[in-house]
C-alpha positions as CSV (number, residue, x, y, z in Angstrom):
1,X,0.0,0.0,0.0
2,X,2.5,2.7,1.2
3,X,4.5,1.6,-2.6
4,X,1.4,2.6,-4.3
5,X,0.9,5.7,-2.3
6,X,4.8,6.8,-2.9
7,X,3.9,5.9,-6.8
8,X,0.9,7.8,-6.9
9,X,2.7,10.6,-5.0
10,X,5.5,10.4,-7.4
11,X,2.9,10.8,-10.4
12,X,1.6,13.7,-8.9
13,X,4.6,15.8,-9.0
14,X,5.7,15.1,-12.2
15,X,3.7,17.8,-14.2
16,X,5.8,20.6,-11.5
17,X,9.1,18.0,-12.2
18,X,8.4,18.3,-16.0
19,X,8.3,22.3,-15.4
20,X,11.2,22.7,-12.6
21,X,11.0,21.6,-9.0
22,X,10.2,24.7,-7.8
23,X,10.1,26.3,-3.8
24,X,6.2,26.2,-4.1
25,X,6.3,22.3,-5.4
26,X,8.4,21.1,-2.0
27,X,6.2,23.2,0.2
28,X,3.0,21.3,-1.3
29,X,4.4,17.9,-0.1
30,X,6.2,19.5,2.9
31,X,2.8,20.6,4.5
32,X,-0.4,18.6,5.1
33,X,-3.2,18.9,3.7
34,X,-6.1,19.7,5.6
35,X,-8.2,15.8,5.3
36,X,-5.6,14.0,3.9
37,X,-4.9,10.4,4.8
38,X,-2.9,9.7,7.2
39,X,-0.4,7.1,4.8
40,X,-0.6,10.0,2.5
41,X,0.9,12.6,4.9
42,X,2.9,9.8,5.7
43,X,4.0,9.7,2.3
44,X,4.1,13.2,1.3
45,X,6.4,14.0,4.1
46,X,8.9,11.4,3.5
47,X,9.3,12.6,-0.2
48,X,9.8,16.0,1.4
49,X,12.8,15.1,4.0
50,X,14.6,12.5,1.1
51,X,14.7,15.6,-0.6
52,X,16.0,18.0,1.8
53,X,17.9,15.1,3.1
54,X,19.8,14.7,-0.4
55,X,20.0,18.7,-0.8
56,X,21.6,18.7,2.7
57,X,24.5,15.9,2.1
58,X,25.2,17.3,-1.3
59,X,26.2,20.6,0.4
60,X,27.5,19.1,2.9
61,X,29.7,16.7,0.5
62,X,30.6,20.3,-1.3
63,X,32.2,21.4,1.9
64,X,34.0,18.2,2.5
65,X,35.3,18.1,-0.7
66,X,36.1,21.9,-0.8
67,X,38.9,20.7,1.5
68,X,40.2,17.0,0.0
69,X,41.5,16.8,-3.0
70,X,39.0,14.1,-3.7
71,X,36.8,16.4,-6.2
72,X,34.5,15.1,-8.6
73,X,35.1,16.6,-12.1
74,X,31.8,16.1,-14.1
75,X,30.1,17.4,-17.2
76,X,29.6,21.5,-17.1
77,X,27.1,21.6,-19.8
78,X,24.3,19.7,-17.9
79,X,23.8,17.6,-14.9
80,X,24.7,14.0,-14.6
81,X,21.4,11.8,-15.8
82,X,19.9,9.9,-13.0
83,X,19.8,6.6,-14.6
84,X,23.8,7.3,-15.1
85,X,24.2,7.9,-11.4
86,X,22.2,5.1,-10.2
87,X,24.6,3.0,-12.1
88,X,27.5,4.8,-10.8
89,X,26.2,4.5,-7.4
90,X,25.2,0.3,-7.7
91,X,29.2,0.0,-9.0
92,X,30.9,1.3,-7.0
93,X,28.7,-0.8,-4.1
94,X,29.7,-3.6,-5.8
95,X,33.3,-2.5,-5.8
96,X,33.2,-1.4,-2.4
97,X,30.9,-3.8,-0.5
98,X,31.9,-2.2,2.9
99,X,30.4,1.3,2.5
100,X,27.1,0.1,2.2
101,X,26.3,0.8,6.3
102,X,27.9,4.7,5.6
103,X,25.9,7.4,4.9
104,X,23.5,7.3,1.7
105,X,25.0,10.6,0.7
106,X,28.3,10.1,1.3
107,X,29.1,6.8,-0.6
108,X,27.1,7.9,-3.6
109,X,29.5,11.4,-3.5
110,X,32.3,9.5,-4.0
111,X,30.8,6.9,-6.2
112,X,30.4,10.3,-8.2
113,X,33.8,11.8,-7.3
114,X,35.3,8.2,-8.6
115,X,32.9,8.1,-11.5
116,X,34.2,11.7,-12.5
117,X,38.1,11.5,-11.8
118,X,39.6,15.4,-13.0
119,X,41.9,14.9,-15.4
120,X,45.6,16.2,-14.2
């Protein structure tokens, strides 16, 4: 049931996805809605942490890299495709069965940092 309710959640946002992700598209799944299931609250409000979540360990994977040498070097003309990252990310799991228990936002930085070595 909760799969469904994540899918159907998931459809609903694509038309403001299609357009931009936008402040006023987060805020709609950040706050209730007045008579709204519970499981879709539910829902609703874990889409809006995973994405605050992943906004918050990118910056905070920015920062950590700022000061490594460890930076990722990827395209400049547009951002890496999702599908593309996913993969990235399941690779470099396999290759690195240990980090699995680290930090979702961590490993997949430096699946990405690994996946986009800078040149020297």
């Amino acid at each position: 049931m909760r799969c469904l309710l994540t899918a159907l959640l998931v459809l609903a946002i694509q038309p403001a996805i299609a357009r931009g992700f936008t402040a006023r598209s987060l805020i709609s799944i950040c706050e209730p809605i007045p008579n709204q299931s519970k499981a879709d609250t539910q829902a609703a409000s874990d889409a809006c942490s995973a994405y605050i979540l992943g906004l918050t360990d990118g910056m905070y994977m920015m920062q950590l890299f700022a000061s490594s040498s460890k930076t990722p070097c990827m395209p400049m003309d547009q951002a890496i495709d999702v599908t593309k990252a996913r993969r990235i990310f399941s690779d470099y799991l396999t290759r690195h069965p240990q980090a699995a228990d680290n930090s979702a936002g961590m490993v997949i930085a430096f699946a990405i940092a690994e996946g986009f070595p800078c040149r020297k």
